[in-house]
N, C-alpha and C positions, 0 to 999 in steps of 0.2 A: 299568450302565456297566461295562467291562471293567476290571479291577484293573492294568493297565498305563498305562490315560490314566488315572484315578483318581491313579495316583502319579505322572505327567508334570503333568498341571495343580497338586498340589501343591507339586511342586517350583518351578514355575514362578511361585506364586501366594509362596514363600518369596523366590524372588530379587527378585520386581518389591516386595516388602515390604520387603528391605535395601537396594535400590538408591534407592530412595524415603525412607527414613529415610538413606540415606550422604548424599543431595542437602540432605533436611531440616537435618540437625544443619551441614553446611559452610555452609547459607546463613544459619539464624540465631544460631550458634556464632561463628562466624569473622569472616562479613561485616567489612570495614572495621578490623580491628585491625590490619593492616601501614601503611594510609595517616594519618599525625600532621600535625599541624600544623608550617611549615615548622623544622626543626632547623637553625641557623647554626652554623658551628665557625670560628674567629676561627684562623687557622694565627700559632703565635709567632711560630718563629722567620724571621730573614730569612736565613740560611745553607741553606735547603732546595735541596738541589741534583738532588734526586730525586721522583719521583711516581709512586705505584705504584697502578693502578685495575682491582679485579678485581670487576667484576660479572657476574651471572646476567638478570636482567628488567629491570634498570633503564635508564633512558634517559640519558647522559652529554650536559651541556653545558660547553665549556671558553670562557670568555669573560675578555676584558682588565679588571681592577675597580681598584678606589684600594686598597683593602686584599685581600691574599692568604686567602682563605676559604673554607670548603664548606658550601652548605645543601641539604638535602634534605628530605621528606616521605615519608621510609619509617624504622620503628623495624629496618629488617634493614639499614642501611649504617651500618658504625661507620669512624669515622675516627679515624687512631694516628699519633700525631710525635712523630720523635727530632730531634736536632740538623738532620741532616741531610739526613732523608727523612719524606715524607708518605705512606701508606700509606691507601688504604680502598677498604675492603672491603663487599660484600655475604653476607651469611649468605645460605643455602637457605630457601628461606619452606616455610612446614609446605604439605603436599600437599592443605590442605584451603584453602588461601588462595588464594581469588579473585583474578584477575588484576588488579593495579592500576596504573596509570601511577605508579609509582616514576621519580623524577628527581633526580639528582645535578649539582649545578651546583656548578663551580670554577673561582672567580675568581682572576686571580696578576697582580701588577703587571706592569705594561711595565719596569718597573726589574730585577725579579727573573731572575736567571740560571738557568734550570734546563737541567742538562745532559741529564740520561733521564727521558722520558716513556714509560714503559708502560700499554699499556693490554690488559684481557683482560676480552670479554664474551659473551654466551651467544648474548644475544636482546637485546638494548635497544640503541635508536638510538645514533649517535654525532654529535653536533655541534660543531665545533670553529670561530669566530667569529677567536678573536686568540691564535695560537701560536708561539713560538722558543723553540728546541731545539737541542742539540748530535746527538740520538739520540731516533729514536721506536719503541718497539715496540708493534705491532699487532695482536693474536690475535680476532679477531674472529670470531660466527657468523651467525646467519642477523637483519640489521640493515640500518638504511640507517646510510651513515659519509659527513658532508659536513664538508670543509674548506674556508673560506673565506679 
């Protein structure tokens, strides 16, 4: 054999070896540590006059509930309240995390006033079931967005 293919099927026998251990280690490393069992956050206060939702993969549902709350099933959405504003967020999931149906669901009384609803997301659906608002904003990428 010629000393040219000699080192081209090397080469080549090297990459199909790391592309095969990069597959190996993300499917039995990784697998299933971003999806938890469902996480509830009880929002205090009832002065929330703000809502701020910036996610990357996850799927948004806004629906009418008896108590103002957020649960989800991803350890990459943290949720932050001040007096006056609800904030949450999606962290970047590591590059080796399998796609999961990550869902954010937030419930807010019919009572509750909220003047700004922002919303900012990459990839994940938007569904919005029972909303009033003074102001919405909407950054969205490539999703399906249904208000009802």
């Amino acid at each position: 054999m010629k000393k040219g293919l000699k080192i081209t099927l090397i080469a080549l026998a090297v990459i199909a070896y790391t592309v095969a251990l990069f597959f190996a280690f993300r499917a039995l490393i990784i697998k299933g540590n971003a999806k938890v069992e469902d996480i509830e956050t009880v929002v205090k206060s009832a002065k929330t006059e703000a809502i701020e939702l910036d996610l990357k993969k996850a799927n948004l549902n806004v629906k009418e509930g008896k108590e103002f709350k957020v649960v989800t099933n991803s350890k990459y959405i943290t949720v932050n309240e001040t007096k006056t504003r609800l904030s949450i967020k999606e962290r970047r999931h590591s590059i080796f995390a399998l796609d999961e149906d990550t869902e954010v669901t937030v419930y807010i009384p019919a009572s509750l006033k909220i003047k700004n609803f922002g919303i900012e997301t990459e990839e994940g659906s938007i569904n919005v079931t029972s909303l009033t608002v003074k102001k919405l904003i909407l950054e969205a990428g490539i999703n399906d967005i249904n208000f009802d």
